[in-house]
C-alpha positions in Angstrom: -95.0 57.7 -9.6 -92.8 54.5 -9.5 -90.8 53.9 -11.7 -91.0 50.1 -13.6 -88.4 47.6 -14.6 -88.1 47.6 -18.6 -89.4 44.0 -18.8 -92.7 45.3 -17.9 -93.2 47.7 -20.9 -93.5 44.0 -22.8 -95.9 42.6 -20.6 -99.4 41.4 -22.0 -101.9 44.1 -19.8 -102.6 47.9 -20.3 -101.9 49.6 -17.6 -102.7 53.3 -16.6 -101.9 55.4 -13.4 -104.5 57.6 -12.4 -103.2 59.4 -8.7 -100.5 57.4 -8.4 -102.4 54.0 -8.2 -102.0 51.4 -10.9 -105.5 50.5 -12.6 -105.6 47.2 -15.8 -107.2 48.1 -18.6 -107.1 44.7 -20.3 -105.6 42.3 -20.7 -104.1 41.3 -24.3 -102.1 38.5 -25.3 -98.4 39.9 -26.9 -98.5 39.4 -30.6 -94.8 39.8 -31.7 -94.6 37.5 -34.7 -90.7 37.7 -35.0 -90.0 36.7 -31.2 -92.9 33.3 -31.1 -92.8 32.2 -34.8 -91.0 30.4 -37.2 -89.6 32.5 -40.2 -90.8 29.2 -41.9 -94.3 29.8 -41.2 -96.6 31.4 -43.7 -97.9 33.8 -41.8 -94.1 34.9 -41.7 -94.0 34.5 -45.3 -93.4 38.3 -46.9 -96.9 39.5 -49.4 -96.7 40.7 -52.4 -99.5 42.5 -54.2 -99.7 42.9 -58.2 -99.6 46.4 -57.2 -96.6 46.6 -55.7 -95.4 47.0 -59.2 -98.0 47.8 -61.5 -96.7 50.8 -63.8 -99.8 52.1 -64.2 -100.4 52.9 -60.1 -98.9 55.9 -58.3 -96.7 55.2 -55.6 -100.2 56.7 -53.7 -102.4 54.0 -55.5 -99.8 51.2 -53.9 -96.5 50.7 -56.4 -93.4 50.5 -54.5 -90.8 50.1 -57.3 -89.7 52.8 -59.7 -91.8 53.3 -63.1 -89.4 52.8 -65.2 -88.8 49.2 -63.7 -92.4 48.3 -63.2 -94.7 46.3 -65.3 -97.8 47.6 -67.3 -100.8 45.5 -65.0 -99.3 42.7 -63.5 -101.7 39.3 -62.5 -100.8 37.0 -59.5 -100.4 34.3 -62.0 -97.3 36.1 -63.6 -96.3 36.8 -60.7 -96.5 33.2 -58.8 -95.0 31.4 -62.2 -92.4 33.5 -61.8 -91.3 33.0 -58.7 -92.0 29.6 -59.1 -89.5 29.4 -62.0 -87.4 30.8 -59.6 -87.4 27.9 -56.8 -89.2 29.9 -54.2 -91.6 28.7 -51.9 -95.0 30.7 -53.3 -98.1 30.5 -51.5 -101.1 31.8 -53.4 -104.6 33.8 -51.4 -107.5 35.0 -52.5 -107.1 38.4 -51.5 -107.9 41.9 -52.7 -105.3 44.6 -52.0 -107.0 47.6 -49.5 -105.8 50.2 -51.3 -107.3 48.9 -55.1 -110.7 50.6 -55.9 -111.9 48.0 -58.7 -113.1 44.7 -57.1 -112.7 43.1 -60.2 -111.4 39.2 -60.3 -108.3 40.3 -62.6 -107.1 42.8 -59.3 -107.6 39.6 -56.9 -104.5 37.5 -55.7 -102.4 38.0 -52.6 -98.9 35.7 -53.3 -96.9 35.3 -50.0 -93.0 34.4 -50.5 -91.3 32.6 -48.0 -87.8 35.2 -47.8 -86.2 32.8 -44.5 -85.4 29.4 -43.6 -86.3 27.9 -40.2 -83.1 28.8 -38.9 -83.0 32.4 -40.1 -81.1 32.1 -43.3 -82.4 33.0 -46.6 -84.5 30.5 -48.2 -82.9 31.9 -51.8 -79.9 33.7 -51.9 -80.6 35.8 -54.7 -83.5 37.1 -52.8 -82.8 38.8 -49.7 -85.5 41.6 -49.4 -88.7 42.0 -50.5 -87.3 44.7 -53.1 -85.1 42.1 -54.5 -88.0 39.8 -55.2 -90.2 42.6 -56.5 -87.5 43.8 -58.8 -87.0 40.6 -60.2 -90.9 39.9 -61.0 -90.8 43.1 -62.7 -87.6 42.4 -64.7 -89.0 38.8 -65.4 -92.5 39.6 -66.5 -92.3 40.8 -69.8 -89.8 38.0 -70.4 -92.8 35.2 -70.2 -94.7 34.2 -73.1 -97.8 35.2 -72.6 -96.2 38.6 -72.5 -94.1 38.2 -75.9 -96.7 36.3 -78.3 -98.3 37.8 -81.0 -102.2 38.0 -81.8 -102.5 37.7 -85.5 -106.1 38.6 -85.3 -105.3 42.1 -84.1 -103.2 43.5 -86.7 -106.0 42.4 -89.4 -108.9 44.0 -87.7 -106.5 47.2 -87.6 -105.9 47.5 -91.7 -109.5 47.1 -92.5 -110.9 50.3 -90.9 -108.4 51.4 -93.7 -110.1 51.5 -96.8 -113.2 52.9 -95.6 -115.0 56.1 -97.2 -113.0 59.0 -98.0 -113.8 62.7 -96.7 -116.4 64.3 -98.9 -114.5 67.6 -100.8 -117.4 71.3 -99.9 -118.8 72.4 -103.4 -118.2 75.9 -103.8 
């Protein structure tokens, strides 16, 4: 067997060596997104799944921050107002994430965050992982308003089941 230059472990065809004779597969088109795209692009843009930091999923169920910094069921609304309030570029998909069971509409959304510039820098410099931006949704989320008002109708429909029928006391 021959030994090959390196530059031909990248090519685009399969190869295999069956007695020393060189036999193509197939032929397949080389799909490195890094090396033929812009980081501008949004198919370079980094996703971000409300499960990534739901604190109600198991790191097996899909969360990838730590519990104590997660939030309790996260929506891809939060989640894209936030980032939006942040000056990132947010792109919003209609997406389910593979690993969610419930095919509800409430676990739909897929937001993609743009993390580079066209030249390679970052788009936001207080973001410069995917971590960074998931910590900071968490840390932001409970923050918003929808997360911080009050229902008054809630705290009346809890004192009424109050005053309701007392136990009956045995005779003896």
């Amino acid at each position: 067997m021959r030994e090959e230059p390196i530059s031909s472990i990248f090519s685009s065809s399969v190869s295999v060596f069956v007695d020393n004779t060189r036999t193509v597969l197939w032929n397949l088109p080389v799909k490195m997104a890094h090396l033929n795209k812009s980081p501008a692009d949004k198919e370079r843009f980094i996703c971000i799944y409300p499960a990534f930091i739901n604190s109600k999923k198991t790191i097996a169920e899909g969360r990838r921050i730590p519990v104590d910094k997660a939030v309790e069921n996260p929506t891809y609304v939060e989640i894209r107002d936030v980032l939006t309030a942040a000056g990132a570029n947010v792109v919003v998909e209609n997406k389910l994430y593979p690993r969610e069971w419930n095919r509800d509409v409430q676990f739909r959304g897929r937001i993609r965050v743009q993390l580079k510039k066209e030249d390679g820098s970052l788009y936001l410099e207080q973001f410069k992982s995917r971590k960074d931006i998931m910590l900071y949704v968490a840390e932001t989320i409970p923050k918003l308003k929808t997360r911080t008002q009050k229902t008054g109708g809630g705290d009346q429909n809890a004192q009424q089941g109050e005053g309701g029928k007392k136990g009956k006391k045995k005779k003896k």
